[in-house]
N, C-alpha and C positions, 0 to 999 in steps of 0.2 A: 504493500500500500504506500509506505514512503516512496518509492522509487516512483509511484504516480503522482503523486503531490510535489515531489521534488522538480520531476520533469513540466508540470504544470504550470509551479513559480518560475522556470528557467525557460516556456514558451513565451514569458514576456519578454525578452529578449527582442522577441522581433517586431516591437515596438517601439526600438533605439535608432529603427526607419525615420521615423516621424520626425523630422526635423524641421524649428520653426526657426524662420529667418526673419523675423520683426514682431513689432509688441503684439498686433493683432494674431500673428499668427498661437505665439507663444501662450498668450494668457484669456484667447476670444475664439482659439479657432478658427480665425479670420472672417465669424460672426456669420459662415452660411449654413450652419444646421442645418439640414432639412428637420421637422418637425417632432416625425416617428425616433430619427436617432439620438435627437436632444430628451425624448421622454423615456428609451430605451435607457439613455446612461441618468438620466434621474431616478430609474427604478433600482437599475443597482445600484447606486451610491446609496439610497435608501437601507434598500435590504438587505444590510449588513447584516452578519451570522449570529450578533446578537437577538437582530430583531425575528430572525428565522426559528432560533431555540428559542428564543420567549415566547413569542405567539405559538408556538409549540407546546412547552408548558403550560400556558395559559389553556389552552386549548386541553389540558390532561386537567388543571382543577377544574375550570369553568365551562368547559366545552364549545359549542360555535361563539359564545360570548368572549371567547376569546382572543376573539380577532380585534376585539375592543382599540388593543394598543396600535393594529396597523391601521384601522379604520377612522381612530384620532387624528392621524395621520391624514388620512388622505381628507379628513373635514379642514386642518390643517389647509394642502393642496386646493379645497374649496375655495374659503376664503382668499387665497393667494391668487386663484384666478378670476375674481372679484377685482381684487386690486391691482392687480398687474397693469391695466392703462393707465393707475396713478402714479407709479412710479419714474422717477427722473428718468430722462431721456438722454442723459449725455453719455458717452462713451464710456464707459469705468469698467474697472479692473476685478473691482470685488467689493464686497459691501460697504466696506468705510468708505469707500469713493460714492458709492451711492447718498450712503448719512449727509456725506459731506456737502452734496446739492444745496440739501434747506436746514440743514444741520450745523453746516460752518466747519474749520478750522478743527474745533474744540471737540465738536460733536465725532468728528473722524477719527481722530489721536486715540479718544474714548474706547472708542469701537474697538479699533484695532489694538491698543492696550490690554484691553479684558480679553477677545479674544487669543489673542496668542498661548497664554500659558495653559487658559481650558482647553481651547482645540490639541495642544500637545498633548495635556493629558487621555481625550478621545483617542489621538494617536498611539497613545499607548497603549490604552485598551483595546486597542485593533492588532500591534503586534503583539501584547499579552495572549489574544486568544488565538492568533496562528502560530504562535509560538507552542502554547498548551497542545494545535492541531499535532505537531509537526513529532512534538515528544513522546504525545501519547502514541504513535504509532513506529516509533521508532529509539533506540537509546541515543538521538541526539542531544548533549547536554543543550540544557535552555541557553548558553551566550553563544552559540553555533549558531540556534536558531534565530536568535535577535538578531545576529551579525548578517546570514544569509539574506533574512527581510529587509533589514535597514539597510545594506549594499544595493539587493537588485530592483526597489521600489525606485529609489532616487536616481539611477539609469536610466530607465525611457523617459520619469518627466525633466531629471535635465535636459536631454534634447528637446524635447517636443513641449513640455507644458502640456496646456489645454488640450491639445490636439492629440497627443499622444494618449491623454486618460480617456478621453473618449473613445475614442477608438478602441482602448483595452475592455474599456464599458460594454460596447456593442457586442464585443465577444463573451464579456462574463455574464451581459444577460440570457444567454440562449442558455448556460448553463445551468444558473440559479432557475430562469423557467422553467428549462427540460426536466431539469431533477423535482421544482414540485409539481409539478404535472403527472411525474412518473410515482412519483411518491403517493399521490392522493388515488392515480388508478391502483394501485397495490392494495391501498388499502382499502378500495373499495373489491377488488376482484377477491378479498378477504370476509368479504359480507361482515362485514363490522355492526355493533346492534345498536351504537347510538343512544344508550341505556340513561335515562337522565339520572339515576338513580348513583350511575358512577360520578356525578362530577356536582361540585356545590354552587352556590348562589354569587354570581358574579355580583349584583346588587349589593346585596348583604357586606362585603366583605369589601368590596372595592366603589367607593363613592366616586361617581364621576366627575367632579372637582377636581381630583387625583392627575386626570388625564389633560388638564387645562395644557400645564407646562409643554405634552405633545404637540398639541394641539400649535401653541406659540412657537415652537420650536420648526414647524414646517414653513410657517408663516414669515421669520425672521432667520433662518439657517442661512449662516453663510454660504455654507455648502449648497444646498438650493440654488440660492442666487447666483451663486459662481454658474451652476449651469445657462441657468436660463440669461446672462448676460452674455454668453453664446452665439444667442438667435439676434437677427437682426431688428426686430417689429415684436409689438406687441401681442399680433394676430398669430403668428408661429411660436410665442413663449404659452399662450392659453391654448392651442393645440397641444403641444407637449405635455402641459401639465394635466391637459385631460385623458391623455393616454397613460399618464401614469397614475391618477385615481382610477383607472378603469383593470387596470391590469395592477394596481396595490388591494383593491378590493378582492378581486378575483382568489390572490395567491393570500390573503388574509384569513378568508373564508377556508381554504383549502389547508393552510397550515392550522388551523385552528381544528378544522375537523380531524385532522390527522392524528394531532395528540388526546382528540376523544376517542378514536377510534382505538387508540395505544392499550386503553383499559384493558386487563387480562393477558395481554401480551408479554409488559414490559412492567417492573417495579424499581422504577429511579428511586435514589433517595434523593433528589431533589428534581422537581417540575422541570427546571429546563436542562436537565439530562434525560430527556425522553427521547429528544431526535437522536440524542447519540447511541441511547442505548435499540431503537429500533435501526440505525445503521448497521448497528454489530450482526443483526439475526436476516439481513437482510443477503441474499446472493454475492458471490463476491464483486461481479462486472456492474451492478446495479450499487452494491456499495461503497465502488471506486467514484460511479458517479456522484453519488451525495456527496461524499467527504469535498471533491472536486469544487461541486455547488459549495460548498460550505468558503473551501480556498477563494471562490470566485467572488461569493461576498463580502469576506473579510477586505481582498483586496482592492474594490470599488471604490469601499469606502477608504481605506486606508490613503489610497494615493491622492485620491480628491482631498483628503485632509492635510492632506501635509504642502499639495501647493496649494491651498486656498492661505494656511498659515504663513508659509515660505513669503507669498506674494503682498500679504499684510504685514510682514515683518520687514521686507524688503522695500515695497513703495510706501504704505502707507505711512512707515514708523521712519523707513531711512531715506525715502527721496528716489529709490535707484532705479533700475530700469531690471532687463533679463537679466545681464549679468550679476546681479546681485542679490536675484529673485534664485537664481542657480543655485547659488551658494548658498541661501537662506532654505532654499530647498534639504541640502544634504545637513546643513545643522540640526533641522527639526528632526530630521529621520533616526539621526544618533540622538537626541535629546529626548525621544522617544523611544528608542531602543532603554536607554539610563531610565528611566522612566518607569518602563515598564516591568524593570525588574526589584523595583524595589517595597515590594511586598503589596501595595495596595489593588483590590480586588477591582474586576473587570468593569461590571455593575455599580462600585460604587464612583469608579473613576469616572462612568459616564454623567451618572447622577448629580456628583459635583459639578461637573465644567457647563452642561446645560442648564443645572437650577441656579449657577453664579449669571449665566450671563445671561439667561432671560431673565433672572431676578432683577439685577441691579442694570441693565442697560435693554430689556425693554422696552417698555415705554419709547423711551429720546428715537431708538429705532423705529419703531411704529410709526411714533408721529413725523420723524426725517423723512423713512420711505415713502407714506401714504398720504400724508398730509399736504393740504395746499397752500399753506404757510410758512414763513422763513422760522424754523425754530431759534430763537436767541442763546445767546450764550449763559443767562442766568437763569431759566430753567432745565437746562441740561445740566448744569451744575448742581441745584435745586436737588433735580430727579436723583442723579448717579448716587450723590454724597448720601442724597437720605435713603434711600432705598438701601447702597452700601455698607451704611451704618445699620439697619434694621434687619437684614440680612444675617451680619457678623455675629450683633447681641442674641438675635433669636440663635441661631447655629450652638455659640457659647453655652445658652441657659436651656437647649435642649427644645427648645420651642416645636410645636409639632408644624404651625402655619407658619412660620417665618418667610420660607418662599411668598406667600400671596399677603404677607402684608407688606414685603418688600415690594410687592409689585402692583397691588393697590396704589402703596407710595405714592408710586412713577408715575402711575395711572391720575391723579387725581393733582399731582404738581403739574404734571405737561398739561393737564387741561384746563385748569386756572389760569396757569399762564396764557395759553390760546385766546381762554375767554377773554381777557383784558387787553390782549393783544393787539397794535393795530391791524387792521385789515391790509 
């Protein structure tokens, strides 16, 4: 099985083709998407392997309500395709370029400050778990495996950037497709019973408030944005994003069934080792495929994350161009690698870096992106500091809501502000 996942991560290789010879090509893909492949490589950036084992799990306590976490998601993608016409129209790189339209100066720095050290953290929760892939199926020690990922990821996008992940994208979606497609007729050709009796009360247990933060996070993800600033027009970024609620719903529903179907088969000791543990009893040519799928999502997402960071760390914080976006590329990849090995768990790495920076930078984003007003410099001040602040102390004294009263906060400083504000 290693020798197939090795040969896997070593097919990107020939993605070191893709060579971008100016900004556009580098960081825009020279902005001609066609529509279908801008929402092909937003689904696997999406469907990273966490989101695969969770809705999996999910799908083993609660059953089709389990899909709950991808379908926040694609309500998420809803909204986004609502607002997408209101979004700046100028040429940008990546979201802090976007803030910075009605945002300002202050509003940019902001952006790209918070983001950098949670998206590393993301990134390390991405090579923690191909890391975890690579060991369990093999006695490679874990800095082998850190070193193999963080060498061959930052390869193709030094060359290519943009152009190069998508393109990686287009090919990891037929994988992550093919295998739940393949996976959920399995489990159907298995007459599965669909027992409500195995799986408990999604309601009960899991308040939908819970799922807000997803919800925000589709909405505002850098990573998102870095896609759809791709496309050239607004009428080809709402194309894509509807092909990718259509086919995130689909494989939602499908992985969710799949871990209800697990009931009687498989006893994880924990929920989202379900998909792994139905890999194991599964044929072995069909099992190469999953694990494959599983490499294919980790890596979507991994390399979208590290130049979306590289490219904020590089223009938005230092001024540069490619050349320094290169370089800012292979820093994050080792700084993630470091990262990733220093004991903190997969789940909570992701937890942090999303609920810091839809907590505390939120809002100023919301209203910079979608609003049709110059945001000023003393409500983003306003928002960051107090949110920042309520965020910290809640975290400190254990606070259960801390998240949403940080972002209440932000919510109700950006809008005073507006209200008062000239037109």
């Amino acid at each position: 099985m290693i020798y197939f996942i090795a040969g896997f991560l070593l097919l990107h290789l020939v993605f070191l083709g893709q060579t971008a010879a100016d900004e556009d090509g580098f960081f825009l893909a020279q902005r001609r998407l066609p529509p279908w492949k801008l929402g092909m490589s937003l689904v696997a950036t999406i469907l990273g392997a966490s989101a695969i084992l969770g809705t999996i799990g999910w799908g083993w306590d609660y059953g089709v309500a389990g899909s709950a976490w991808l379908l926040s998601g694609v309500i998420g993608l809803g909204f986004l395709w609502v607002f997408i016409p209101s979004l700046p129209q100028d040429k940008s790189f990546s979201i802090a370029q976007l803030v910075a339209a009605r945002g300002g100066t202050l509003a940019r720095r902001a952006v790209a400050v918070t983001i950098v050290p949670m998206w590393i953290a993301v990134a390390a929760a991405q090579v923690k778990a191909l890391v975890a892939l690579l060991t369990t199926h093999s006695a490679l020690p874990p800095w082998a495996g850190v070193a193999l990922v963080c060498t061959l990821v930052p390869l193709y996008i030094f060359r290519g950037g943009q152009k190069a992940v998508i393109q990686s994208d287009s090919v990891q979606f037929w994988f992550i497709a093919g295998a739940v497609l393949l996976g959920f007729a399995a489990v159907l050709a298995t007459g599965p019973s669909f027992d409500s009796a195995d799986v408990r009360s999604f309601s009960r247990e899991v308040p939908l408030w819970t799922l807000f933060p997803v919800v925000l996070s589709y909405l505002i993800g850098p990573d998102i944005h870095s896609r759809l600033l791709a496309a050239d027009n607004p009428r080809d970024r709402r194309r894509a994003v509807v092909f990718a609620m259509v086919v995130l719903t689909a494989v939602g529903l499908m992985l969710a069934a799949i871990g209800w179907a697990a009931h009687g088969r498989v006893a994880p000791a924990h929920a989202w080792q379900t998909g792994l543990e139905l890999i194991t009893r599964l044929p072995f040519p069909l099992a190469v495929l999953m694990n494959l799928a599983l490499v294919a999502a980790l890596l979507s997402s991994l390399d979208t994350t590290i130049l979306t960071t590289g490219t904020l760390l590089a223009v938005d914080l230092g001024g540069g161009g490619i050349r320094a976006t290169r370089t800012m590329v292979v820093v994050v990849a080792l700084a993630a690698g470091v990262v990733s090995q220093l004991g903190a768990g997969i789940i909570p790495l992701l937890m942090t870096a999303y609920q810091w920076y839809a907590g505390v930078l939120g809002c100023p984003v919301l209203f910079s992106l979608f609003g049709r007003r110059q945001v000023g410099v003393r409500p983003v001040l306003i928002s960051v500091l107090g949110s920042f602040a309520l965020l910290l102390a809640g975290k400190i004294a254990g606070f259960r809501f801390a998240f949403e009263l940080a972002f209440a906060w932000g919510l109700v400083s950006m809008a005073v502000a507006r209200r008062f504000s000239r037109p």
